[in-house]
N, C-alpha and C positions, 0 to 999 in steps of 0.2 A: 580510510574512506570517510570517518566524521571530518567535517568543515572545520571545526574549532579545538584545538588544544585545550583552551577556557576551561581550569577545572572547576570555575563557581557554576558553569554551565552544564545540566544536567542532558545526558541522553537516552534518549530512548528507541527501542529499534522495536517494533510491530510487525510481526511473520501472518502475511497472507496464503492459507491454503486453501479457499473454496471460494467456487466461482459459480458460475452459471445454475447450475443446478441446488444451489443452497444461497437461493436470494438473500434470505433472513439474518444469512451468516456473512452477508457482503462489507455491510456500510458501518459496522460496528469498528474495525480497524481505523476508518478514515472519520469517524466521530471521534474517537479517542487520538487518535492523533493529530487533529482540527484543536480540541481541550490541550492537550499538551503542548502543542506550539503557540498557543495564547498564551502559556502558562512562562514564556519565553526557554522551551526548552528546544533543543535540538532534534528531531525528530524525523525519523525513513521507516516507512514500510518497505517491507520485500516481500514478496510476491512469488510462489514455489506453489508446484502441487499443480490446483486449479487454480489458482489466484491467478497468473494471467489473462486468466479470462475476464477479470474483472477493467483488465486495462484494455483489451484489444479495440477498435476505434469502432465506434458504433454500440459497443453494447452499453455503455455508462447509461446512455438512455432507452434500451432493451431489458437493463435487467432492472426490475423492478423491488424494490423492499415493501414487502407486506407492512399493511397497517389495521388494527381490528377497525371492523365497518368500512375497510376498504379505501379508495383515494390514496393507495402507495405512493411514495418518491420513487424518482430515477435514481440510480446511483450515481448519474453524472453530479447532480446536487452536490453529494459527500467528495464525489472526487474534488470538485471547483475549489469547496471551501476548502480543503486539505490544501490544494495549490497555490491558493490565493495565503494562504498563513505560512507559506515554505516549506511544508510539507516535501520530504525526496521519496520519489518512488522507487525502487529498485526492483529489477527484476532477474530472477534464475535462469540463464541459460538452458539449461536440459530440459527446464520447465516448457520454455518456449516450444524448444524440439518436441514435444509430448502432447502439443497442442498442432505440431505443424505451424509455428508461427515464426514469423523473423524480428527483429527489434521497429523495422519500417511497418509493422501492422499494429503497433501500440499508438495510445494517443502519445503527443508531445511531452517531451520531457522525459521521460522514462531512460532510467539509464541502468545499467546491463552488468551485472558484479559476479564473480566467480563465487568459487565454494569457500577460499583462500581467505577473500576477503568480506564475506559475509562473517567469518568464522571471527575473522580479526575487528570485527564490530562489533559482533554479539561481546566476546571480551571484555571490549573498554566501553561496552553501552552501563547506562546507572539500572538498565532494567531493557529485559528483553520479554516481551509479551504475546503469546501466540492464537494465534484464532483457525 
């Protein structure tokens, strides 16, 4: 499932499990993985648990990240810039199922990995990072 064989090319995979309800805990995956794909490494988060909810179409600008004294971002912000530096989204099946969602209720681009080959990532990733 990574793009590049490249072993000078470093990967990294970032596990999404909170969503809607754990604003705070949303945007910190798609910072870090915005830095590491500047950083020209290879990079996907996955998205399990509640992290769906971070993709579903509408909420990027619903869910809010707290800031002291107020004036939060959207989280669509952190998605953009994640997408715009190539950032791969991936997402858990079952996950989906857990929320009632199907792959047509995510924003674009999201693409859909089993257990199989999440596993076969984590593997050959240089670092697997979970939030």
């Amino acid at each position: 499932m990574w793009k590049t064989n490249d072993v000078e090319t470093k990967k990294i995979l970032y596990v999404q499990t909170h969503g809607e309800k754990d604003p705070e805990r949303t945007a910190t995956p798609f910072f870090l993985a915005t830095a590491g794909a500047a950083m020209d490494n290879e990079v996907c988060i996955y998205f399990t648990m509640n992290g769906p909810q971070c993709l579903a179409k509408g909420n990027g600008d619903k869910i809010i990240i707290p800031r002291k004294g107020g004036n939060g971002k959207e989280l669509k912000f952190f998605i953009d810039q994640a997408l715009d530096l190539g950032v791969r989204l991936l997402v858990c099946q079952p996950s989906l199922d857990l929320h009632g969602y199907v792959l047509d209720d995510l924003i674009e681009g999201v693409e859909m990995i089993g257990g199989a080959a999440f596993n076969d990532m984590a593997v050959r990733a240089d670092a697997v990072i979970s939030f």
